[in-house]
C-alpha positions as CSV (number, residue, x, y, z in Angstrom):
1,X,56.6,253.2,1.5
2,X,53.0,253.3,0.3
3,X,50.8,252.5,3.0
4,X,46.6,252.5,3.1
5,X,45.1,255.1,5.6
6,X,42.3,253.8,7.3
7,X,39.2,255.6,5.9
8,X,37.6,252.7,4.5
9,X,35.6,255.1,1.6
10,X,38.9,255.9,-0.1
11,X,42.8,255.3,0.4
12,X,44.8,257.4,-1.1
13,X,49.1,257.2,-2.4
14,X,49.4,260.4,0.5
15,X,47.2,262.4,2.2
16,X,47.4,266.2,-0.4
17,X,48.3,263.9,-3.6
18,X,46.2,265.4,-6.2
19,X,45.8,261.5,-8.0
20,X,43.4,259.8,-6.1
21,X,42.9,256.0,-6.7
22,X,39.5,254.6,-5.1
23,X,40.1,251.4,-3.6
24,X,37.6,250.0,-1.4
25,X,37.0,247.2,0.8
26,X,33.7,244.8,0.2
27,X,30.9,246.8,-0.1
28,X,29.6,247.3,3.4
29,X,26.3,249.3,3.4
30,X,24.1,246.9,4.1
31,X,26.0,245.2,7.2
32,X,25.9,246.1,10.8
33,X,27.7,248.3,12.0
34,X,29.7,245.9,14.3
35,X,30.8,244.3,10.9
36,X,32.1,247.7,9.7
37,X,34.3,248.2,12.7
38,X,36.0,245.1,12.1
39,X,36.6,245.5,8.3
40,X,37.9,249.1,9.3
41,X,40.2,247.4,11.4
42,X,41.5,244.2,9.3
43,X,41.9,245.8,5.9
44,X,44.9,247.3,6.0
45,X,46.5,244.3,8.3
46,X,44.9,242.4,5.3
47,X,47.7,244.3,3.3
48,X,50.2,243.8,5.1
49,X,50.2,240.7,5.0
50,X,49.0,240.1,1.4
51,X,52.3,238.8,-1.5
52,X,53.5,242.0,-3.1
53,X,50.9,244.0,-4.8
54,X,51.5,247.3,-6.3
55,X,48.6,249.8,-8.6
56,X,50.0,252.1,-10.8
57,X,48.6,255.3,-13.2
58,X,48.6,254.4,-16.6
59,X,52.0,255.9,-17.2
60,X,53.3,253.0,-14.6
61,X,53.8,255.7,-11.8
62,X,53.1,253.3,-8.7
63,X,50.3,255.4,-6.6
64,X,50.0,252.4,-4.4
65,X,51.9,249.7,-2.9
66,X,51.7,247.0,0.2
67,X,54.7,246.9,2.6
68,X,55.8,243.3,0.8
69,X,56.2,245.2,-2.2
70,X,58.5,248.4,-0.8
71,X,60.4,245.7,1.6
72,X,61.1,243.4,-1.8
73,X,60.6,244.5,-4.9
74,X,60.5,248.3,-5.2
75,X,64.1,248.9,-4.8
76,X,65.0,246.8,-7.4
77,X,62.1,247.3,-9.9
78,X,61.2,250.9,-9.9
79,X,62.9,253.7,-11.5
80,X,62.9,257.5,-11.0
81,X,59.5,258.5,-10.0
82,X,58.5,255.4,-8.7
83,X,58.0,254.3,-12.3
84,X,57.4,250.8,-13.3
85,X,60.3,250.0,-16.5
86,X,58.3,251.2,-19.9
87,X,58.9,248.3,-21.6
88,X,56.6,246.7,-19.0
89,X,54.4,248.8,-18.7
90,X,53.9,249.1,-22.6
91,X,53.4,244.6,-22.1
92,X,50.1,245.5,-19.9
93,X,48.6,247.8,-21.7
94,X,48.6,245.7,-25.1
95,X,47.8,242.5,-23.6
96,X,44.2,241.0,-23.3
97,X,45.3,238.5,-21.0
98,X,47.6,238.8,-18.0
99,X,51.4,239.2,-18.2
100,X,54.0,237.2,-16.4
101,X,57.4,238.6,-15.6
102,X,59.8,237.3,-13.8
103,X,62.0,239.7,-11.7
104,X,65.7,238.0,-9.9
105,X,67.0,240.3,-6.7
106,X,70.6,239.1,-6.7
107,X,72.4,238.7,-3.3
108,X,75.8,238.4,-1.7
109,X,76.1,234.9,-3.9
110,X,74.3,232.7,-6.2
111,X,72.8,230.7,-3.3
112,X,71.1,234.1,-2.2
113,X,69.7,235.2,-5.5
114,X,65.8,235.7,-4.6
115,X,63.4,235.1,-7.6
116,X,59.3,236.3,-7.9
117,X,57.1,235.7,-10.5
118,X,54.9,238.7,-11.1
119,X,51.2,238.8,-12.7
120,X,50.3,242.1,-14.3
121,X,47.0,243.6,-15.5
122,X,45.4,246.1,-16.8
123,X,42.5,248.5,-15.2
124,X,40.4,249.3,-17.8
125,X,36.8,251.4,-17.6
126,X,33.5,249.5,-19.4
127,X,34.1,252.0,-22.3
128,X,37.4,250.4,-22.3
129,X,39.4,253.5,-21.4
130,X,42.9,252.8,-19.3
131,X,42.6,253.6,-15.8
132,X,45.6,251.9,-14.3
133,X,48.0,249.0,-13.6
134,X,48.0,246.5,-11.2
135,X,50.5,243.5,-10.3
136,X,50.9,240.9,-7.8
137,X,54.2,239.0,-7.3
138,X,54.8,235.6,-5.5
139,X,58.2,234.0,-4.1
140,X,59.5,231.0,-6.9
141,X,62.9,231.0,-5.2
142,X,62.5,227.6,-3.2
143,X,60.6,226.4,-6.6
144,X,62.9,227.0,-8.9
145,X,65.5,225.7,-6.7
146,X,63.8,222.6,-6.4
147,X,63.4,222.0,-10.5
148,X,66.9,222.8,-10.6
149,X,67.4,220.3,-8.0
150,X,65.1,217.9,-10.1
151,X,66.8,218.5,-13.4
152,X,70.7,217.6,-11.8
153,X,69.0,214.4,-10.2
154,X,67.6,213.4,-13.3
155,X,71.2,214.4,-15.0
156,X,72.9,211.9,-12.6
157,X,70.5,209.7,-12.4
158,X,70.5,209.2,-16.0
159,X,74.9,208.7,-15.9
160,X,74.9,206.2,-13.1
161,X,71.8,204.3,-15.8
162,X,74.3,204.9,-18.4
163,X,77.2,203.0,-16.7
164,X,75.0,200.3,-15.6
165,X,73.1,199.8,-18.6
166,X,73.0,200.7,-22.1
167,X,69.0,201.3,-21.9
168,X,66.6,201.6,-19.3
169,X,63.3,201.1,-20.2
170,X,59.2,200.8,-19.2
171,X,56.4,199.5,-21.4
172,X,53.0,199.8,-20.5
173,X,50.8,196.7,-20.2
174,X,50.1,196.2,-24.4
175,X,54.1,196.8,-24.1
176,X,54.2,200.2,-25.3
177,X,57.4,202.2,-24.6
178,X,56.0,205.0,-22.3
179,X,59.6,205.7,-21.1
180,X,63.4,205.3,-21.9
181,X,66.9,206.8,-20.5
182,X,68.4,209.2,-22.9
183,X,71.4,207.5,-24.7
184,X,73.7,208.1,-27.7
185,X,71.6,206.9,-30.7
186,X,75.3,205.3,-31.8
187,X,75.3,203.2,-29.1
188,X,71.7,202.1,-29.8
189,X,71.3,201.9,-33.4
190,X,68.1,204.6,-32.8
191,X,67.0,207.2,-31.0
192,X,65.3,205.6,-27.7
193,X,63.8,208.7,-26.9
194,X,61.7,208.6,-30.0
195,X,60.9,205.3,-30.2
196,X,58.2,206.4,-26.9
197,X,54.9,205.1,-28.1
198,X,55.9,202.1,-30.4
199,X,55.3,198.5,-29.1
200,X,58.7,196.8,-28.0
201,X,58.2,193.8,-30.2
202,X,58.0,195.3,-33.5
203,X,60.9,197.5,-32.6
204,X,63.0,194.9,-32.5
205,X,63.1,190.7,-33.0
206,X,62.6,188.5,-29.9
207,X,65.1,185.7,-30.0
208,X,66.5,183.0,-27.5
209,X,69.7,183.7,-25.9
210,X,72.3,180.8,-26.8
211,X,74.0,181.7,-23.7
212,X,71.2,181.0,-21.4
213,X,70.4,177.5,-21.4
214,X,66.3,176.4,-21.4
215,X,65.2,180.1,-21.7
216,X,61.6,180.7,-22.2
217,X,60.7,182.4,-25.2
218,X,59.7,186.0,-24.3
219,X,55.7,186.8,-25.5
220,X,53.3,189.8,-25.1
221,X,51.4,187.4,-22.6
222,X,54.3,187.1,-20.3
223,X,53.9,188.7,-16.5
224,X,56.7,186.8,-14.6
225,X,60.4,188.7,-14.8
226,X,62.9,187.7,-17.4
227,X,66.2,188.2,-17.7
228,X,69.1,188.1,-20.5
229,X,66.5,187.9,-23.4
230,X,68.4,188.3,-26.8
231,X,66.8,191.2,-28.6
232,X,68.0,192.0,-32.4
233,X,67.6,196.0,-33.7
234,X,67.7,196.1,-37.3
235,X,68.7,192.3,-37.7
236,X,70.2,192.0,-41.0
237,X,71.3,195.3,-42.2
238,X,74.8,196.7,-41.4
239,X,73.3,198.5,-38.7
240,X,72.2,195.1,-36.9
241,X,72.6,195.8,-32.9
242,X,72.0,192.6,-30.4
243,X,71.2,193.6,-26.6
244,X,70.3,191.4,-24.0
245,X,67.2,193.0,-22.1
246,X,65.6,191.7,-18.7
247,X,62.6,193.2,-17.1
248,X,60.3,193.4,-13.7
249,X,56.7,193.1,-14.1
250,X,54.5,196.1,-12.7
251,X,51.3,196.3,-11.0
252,X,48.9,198.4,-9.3
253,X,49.3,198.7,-5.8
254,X,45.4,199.4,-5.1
255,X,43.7,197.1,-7.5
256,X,46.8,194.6,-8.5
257,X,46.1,194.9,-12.1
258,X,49.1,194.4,-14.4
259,X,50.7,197.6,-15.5
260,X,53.7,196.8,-17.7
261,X,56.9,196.1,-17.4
262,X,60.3,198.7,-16.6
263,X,63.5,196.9,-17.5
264,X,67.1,197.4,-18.9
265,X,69.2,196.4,-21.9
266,X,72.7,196.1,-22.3
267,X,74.4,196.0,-25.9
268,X,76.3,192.8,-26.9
269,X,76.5,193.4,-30.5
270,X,81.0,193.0,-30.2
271,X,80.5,190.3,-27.4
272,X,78.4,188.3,-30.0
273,X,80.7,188.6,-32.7
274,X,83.1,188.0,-30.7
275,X,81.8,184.7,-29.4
276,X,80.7,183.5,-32.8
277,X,84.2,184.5,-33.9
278,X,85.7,182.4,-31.2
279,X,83.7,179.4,-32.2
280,X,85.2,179.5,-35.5
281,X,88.6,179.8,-34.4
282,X,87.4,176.5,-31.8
283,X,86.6,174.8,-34.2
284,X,89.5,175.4,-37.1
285,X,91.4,174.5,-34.0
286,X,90.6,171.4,-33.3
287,X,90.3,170.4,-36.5
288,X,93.7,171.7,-36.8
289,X,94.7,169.4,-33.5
290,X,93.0,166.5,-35.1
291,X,95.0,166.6,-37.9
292,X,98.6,167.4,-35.8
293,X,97.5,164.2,-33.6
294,X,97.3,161.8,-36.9
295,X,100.5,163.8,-38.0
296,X,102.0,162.6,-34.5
297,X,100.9,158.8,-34.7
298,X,102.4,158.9,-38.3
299,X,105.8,160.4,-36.8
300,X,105.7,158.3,-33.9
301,X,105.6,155.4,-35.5
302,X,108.0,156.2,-38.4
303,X,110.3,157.0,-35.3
304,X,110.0,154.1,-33.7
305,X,111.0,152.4,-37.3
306,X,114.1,154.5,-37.6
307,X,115.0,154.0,-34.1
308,X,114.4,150.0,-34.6
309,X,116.3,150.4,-38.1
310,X,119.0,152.6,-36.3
311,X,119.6,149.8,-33.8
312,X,119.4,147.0,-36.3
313,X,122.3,149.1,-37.8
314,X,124.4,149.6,-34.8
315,X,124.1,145.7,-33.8
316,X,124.9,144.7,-37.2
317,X,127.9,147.3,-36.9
318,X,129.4,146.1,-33.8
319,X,128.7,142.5,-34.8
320,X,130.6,143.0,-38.2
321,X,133.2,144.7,-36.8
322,X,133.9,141.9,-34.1
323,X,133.3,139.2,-37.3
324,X,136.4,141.5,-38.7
325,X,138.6,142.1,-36.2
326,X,138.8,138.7,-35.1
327,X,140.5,137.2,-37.8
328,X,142.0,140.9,-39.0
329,X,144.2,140.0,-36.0
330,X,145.5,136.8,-37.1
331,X,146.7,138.4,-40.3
332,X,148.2,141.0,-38.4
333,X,149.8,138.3,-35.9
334,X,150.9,136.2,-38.8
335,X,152.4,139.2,-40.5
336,X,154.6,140.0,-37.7
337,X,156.2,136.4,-37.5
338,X,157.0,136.8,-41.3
339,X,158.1,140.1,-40.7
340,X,160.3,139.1,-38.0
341,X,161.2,135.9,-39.7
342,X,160.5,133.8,-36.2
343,X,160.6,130.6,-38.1
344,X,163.7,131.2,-40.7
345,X,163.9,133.6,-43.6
346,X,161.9,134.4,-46.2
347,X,164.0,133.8,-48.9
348,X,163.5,136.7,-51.5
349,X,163.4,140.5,-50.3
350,X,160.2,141.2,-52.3
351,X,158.7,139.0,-49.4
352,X,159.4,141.2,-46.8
353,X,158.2,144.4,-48.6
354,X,155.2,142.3,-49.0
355,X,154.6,141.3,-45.4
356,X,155.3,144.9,-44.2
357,X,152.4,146.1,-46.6
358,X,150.0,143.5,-45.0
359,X,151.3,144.1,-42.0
360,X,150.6,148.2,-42.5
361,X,147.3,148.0,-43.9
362,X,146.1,145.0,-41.3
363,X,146.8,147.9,-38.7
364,X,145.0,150.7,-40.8
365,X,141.8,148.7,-41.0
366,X,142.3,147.7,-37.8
367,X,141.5,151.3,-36.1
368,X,139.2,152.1,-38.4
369,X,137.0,148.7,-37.1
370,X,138.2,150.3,-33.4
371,X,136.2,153.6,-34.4
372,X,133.6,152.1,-35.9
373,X,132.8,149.7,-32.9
374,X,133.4,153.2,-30.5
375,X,131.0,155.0,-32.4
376,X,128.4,152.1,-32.3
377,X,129.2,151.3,-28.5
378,X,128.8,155.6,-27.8
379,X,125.2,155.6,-29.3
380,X,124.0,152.5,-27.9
381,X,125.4,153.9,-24.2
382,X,127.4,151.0,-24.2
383,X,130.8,152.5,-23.8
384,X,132.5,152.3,-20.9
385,X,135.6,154.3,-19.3
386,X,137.8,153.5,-17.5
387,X,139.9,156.9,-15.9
388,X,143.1,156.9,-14.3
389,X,146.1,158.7,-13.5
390,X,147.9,160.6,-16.4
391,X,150.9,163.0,-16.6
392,X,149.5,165.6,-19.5
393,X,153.4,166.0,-20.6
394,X,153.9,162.2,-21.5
395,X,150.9,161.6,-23.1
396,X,151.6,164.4,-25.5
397,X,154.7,163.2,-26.5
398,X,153.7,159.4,-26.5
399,X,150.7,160.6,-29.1
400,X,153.1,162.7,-31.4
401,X,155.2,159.7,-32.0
402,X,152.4,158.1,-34.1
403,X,152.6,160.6,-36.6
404,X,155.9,162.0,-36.4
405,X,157.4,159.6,-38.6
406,X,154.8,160.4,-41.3
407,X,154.6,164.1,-41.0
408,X,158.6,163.8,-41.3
409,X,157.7,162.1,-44.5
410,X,155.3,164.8,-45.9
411,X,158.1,167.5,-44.2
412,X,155.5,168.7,-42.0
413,X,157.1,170.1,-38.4
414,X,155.2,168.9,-35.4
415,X,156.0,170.6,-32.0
416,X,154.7,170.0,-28.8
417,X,154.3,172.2,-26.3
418,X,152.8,171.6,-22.8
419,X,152.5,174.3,-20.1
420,X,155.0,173.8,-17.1
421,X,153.8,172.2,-14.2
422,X,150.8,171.0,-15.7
423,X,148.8,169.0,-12.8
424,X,147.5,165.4,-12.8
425,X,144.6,164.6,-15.1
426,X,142.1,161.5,-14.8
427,X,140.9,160.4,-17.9
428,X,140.6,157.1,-19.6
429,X,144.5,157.2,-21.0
430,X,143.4,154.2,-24.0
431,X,140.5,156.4,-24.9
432,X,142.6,160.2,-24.5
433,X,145.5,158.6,-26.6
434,X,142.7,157.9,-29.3
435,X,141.3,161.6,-29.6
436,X,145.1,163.3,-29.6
437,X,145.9,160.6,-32.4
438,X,142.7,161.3,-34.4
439,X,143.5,164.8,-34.2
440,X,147.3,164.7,-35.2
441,X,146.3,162.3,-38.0
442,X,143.4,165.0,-39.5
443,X,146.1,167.7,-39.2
444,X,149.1,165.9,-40.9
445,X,146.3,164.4,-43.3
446,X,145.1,168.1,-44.2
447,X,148.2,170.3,-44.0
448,X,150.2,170.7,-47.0
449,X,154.5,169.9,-47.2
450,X,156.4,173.0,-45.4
451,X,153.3,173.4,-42.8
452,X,153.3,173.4,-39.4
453,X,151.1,171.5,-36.5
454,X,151.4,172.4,-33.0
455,X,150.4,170.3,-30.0
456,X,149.8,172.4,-26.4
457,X,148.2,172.0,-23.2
458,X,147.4,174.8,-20.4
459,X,145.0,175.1,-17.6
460,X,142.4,177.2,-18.1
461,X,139.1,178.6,-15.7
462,X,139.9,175.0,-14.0
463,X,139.8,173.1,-17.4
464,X,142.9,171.1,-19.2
465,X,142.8,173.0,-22.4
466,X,144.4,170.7,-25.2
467,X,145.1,172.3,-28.7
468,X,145.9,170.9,-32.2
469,X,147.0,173.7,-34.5
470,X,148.2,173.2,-37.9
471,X,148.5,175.7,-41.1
472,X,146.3,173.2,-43.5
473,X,143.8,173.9,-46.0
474,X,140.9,175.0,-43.4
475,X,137.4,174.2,-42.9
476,X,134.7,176.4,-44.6
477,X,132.3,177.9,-42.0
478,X,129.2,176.6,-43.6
479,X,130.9,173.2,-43.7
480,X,132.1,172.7,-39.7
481,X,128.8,171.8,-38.6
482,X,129.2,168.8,-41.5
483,X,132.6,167.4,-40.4
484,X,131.6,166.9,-36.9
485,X,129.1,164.2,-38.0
486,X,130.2,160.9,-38.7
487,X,131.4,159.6,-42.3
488,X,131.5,163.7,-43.2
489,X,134.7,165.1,-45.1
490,X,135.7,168.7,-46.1
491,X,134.8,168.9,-49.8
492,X,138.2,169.6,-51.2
493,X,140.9,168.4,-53.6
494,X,143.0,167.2,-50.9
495,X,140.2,165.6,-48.7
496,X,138.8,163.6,-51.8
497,X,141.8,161.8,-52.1
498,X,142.5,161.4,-48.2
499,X,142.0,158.1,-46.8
500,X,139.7,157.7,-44.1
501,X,136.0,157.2,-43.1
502,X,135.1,160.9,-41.7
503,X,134.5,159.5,-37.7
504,X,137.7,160.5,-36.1
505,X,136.1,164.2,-35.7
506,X,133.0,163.1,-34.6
507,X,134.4,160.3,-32.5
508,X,137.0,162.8,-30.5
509,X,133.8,165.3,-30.2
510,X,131.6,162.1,-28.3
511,X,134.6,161.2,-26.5
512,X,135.4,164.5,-25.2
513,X,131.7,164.9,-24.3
514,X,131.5,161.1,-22.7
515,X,135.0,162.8,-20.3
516,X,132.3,165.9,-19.2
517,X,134.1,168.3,-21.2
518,X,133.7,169.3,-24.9
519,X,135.7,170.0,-28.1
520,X,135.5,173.4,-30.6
521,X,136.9,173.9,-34.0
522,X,137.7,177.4,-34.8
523,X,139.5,177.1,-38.4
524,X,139.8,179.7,-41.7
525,X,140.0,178.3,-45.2
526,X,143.3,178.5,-46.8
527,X,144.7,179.2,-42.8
528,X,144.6,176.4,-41.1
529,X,142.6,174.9,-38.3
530,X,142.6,174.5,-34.5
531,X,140.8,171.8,-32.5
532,X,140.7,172.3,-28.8
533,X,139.7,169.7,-26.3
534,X,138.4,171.2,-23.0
535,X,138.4,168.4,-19.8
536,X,137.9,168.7,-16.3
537,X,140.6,167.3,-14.2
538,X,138.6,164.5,-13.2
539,X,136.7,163.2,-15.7
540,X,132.6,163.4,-15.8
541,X,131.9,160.3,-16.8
542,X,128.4,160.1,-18.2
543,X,126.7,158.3,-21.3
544,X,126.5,160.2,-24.6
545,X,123.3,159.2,-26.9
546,X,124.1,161.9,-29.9
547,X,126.5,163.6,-31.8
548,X,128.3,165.7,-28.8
549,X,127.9,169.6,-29.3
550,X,130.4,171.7,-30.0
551,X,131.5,175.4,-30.6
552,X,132.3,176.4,-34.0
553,X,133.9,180.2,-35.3
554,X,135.4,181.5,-38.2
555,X,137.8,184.3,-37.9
556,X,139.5,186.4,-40.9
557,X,143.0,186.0,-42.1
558,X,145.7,187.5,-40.5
């Protein structure tokens, strides 16, 4: 380590070095000689604690150096010969002014990295002759540190701004930008950074914020805080951005003189749209509702005149067909005393053909008036049933007897075959014989000569399952919906010429329905068609305002 000796006429690098560097203390000739005993004495303490200093020869050999300097610096800096690195020492002898270098001492870790800042000079003669090199270092560690420190802040400060608001602002008081967060200029629509210096209101347009109710219009006069102001960037051009700014008036603490204002803005550009968009869609709605409500009133009220013409038509129905039964059954009480000649004989046999034909027809119109007037009484809720007690077995057979004589004629088999043990059923017996009959007359009506119709019953999943099979001509799938309406026939050669008003279907299904239970058709043209009747036990009883649902399938040939 370099240290001074304490002759204050010269200090030398070491006591026999040939290169001898004056460097005195203040000139002292003229003072008293207490004054030069205590310079003598507080020089080289002076030194010592003096920032690192070094003086080197021209060729940067370091001749002299404080303890600072040999602690800190030396070690790191110098080279062999306690040189000073040529490339800075070729820096000070060019330069006119001084040089600054900085020099990092790394540590164990980052955190204990030291950094100095040196200053470097030349010694130079009058004549302008190199005579040496001198530098001076000071400690930027804690500095630097602290505009690192500065810069992150900032760095976060800036993201949490970001997240919070699209631009943070401040305007001096003739509302000069004078500050602005950093922010993507696609965000923005420009570069807030370099829009420091313009005035904020021919930046952008001023307007009133539709969203905030009574706002006060937002002028260069204004002093008081505002908030939600709408404020248009590039308004009318594709590039048009809409923010809603608010800001805080400033003013000097000492004097209270107005300052400016510092403020934020947030981009609603998509919130905008989309409100304006919404609007729209309000309004094409509403229209679009005014028009379903007159829609409504006009369907409303042309129900109300079906459902008064449907009614008119029922009552004039059931009143017809009580007009027609009434004397229907005279003729057909008449036509039994001819036919069984009560009150003598007829005289010729043609007679009694004739009476038999009255007599069968009288019958034939009679249950179609019965349907009609069932029909009528189901969709006015007027029907009414009336359940007991029936042996499932019985009723089969007592319902195959009204057709067996005429599927005998047509050479039809009809076969009944009830499960064993079948238990009790309750059901309105008039109204059950009038569905199994319906059925058995469709099937005989629809089944060619040589066919086959089957009548079953089982219990199944708790339900008495009854089945009318036959092998007729089949219902196309497209068409069972059809036949389960009222006055609706299968559009065939056979069915066109079938007697018949189309309700007996229709009628069984409403029946069935009025019981709690439900009927299903599962038929294949050309195969044949089954018609099942599902009941519960006890009948359901309940009243039946529509055509009764019902399961339909189609299934491929066997």
């Amino acid at each position: 380590m370099n240290t001074p000796p304490s002759s204050r006429a010269t200090v030398t690098h070491t006591a026999t070095s040939p290169d001898v560097v004056p460097l005195r203390p203040p000139e002292a000739a003229a003072e008293p000689a207490g004054d030069t005993a205590i310079l003598d004495a507080a020089w080289p303490l002076l030194l010592e604690l003096t920032a690192p200093l070094y003086i080197a020869a021209p060729d940067g050999r370091v001749i002299f150096s404080n303890p600072a300097f040999d602690s800190e610096l030396a070690p790191a800096l110098l080279g062999d010969g306690n040189r000073l690195p040529n490339t800075l020492v070729r820096r000070i002898a060019r330069a006119t002014e001084p040089v600054r270098q900085t020099e990092r001492l790394p540590g164990g870790t980052p955190e204990q990295t030291r950094t100095f800042e040196g200053l470097h000079r030349a010694v130079s003669m009058p004549d302008g002759e190199l005579r040496g090199l001198i530098g001076t270092f000071a400690e930027v560690t804690r500095a630097r540190a602290a505009i690192a420190d500065v810069r992150a802040l900032r760095g976060r400060f800036e993201e949490i701004l970001s997240t919070v608001s699209d631009w943070v602002w401040e305007v001096d008081a003739d509302w000069i930008l004078t500050n602005s967060s950093t922010r993507d200029d696609g965000v923005l629509g420009f570069d807030p950074v370099s829009a420091i210096g313009c005035n904020l209101f021919d930046l952008g347009e001023v307007r009133q914020n539709p969203k905030v109710p009574k706002q006060r219009r937002l002028k260069a006069s204004r002093r008081a805080p505002f908030e939600r102001v709408l404020y248009v960037v590039a308004g009318g051009t594709p590039d048009e951005r809409l923010f809603e700014i608010s800001g805080i008036p400033k003013f000097n603490e000492d004097s209270g003189d107005f300052i400016g204002f510092h403020g934020s803005a947030r981009n609603v550009t998509q919130e905008v749209a989309a409100d304006r968009r919404a609007r729209n869609y309000r309004a094409e709605l509403e229209a679009a509702l005014g028009e379903l409500r007159t829609k409504n009133a006009e369907l409303a009220t042309a129900l109300d005149r079906v459902k008064a013409a449907d009614k008119a038509k029922n009552q004039f129905l059931a009143m017809v067909g009580h007009e027609l039964r009434t004397p229907l059954n005279a003729v057909i009480g008449f036509s039994e005393i001819m036919d069984q000649e009560l009150f003598g004989s007829l005289g010729d046999e043609r007679y009694n053909a004739y009476v038999d034909d009255i007599l069968a027809s009288s019958r034939h119109l009679l249950g179609v008036i019965n349907d009609i007037i069932d029909v009528v009484k189901l969709e006015l809720d007027e029907l009414q049933l009336r359940p007991d007690g029936i042996e499932v077995a019985r009723l089969l057979d007592t319902c195959a007897a009204f057709v067996r004589e005429k599927a005998g004629r047509e050479g039809i088999e009809l076969a009944v075959k009830p499960d064993l043990d079948l238990p009790e059923l309750v059901a309105d017996p008039q109204k059950l014989r009038q569905m199994l009959v319906n059925l058995l007359t469709n099937a005989v009506k629809f089944t060619d000569p040589g066919g086959r119709i089957t009548l079953t019953a089982a219990l199944e999943d708790g339900e008495l399952a009854i089945r009318v099979s036959d092998t007729g001509i089949g219902i196309p799938y497209d068409l069972q919906h059809e036949v389960l309406h009222p006055f609706k026939q299968v559009d065939g050669s056979l069915s066109r010429n079938a007697e018949g008003l189309g309700i007996g279907l229709p009628l069984t299904a409403q029946l069935a329905r009025a019981h709690g239970g439900r009927l299903t058709l599962d038929s294949v043209p050309d195969h044949g068609t089954t018609v099942a009747i599902y009941l519960p036990l006890v009948a359901e009883t309940r009243p039946v305002k529509a055509i009764a649902s019902f399961e339909a399938s189609s299934t491929s040939a066997p």
